[in-house]
C-alpha positions, -999 to 999 in steps of 0.1 A, spaced: -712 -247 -235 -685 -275 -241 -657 -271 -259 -668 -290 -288 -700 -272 -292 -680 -237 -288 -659 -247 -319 -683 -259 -337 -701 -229 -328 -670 -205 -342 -667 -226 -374 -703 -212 -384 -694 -180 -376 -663 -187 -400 -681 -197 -426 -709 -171 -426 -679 -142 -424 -663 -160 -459 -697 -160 -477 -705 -131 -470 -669 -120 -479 -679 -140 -512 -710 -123 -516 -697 -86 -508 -668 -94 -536 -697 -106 -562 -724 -79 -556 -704 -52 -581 -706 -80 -610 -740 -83 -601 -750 -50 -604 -734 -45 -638 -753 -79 -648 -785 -59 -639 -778 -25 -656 -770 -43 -688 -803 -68 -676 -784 -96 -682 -804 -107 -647 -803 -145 -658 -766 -149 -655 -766 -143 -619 -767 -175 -602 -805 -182 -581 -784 -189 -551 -766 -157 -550 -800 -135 -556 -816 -154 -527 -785 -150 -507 -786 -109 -519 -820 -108 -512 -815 -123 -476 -790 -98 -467 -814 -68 -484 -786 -61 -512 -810 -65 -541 -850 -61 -541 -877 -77 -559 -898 -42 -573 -927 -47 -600 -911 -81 -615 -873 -71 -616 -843 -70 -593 -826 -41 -580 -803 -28 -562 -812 -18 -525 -799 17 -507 -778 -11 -489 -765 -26 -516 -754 7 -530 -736 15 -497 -717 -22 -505 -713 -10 -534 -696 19 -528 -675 7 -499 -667 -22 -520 -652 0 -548 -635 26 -522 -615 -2 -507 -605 -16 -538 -593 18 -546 -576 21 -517 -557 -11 -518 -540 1 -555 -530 32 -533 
């Protein structure tokens, strides 16, 4: 693989890591947006993007949360805990 192709290569895997990062940040706000079904606020980019990384479900009509998501959730709100120590 040449050089250019390699960085190239590692500039993808960049970006995926920050929207993901993105995503993992924005799921909690999501989720609230859905318990209060407020589902329309969420932006159609981000529920495809949730969907794609099995965060959120389509079930009977409706979004919701996934056991994944939940574990994002979760670890998203223990490390957020942890960093105010």
């Amino acid at each position: 693989m040449s050089k250019a192709a390699k960085g190239m290569l590692d500039a993808s895997l960049k970006d995926e890591a920050a929207r993901k990062e993105r995503l993992r940040q924005a799921l909690p706000a999501a989720v609230e947006l859905l318990r209060t079904r407020q589902a329309g606020l969420i932006a159609p980019r981000e529920i495809e993007d949730f969907i794609t990384l099995n965060w959120l479900e389509w079930h009977g009509g409706t979004l919701r949360l996934t056991v994944t998501g939940s574990n994002v959730v979760s670890q998203s709100r223990a490390n957020s805990t942890q960093a105010r120590g």
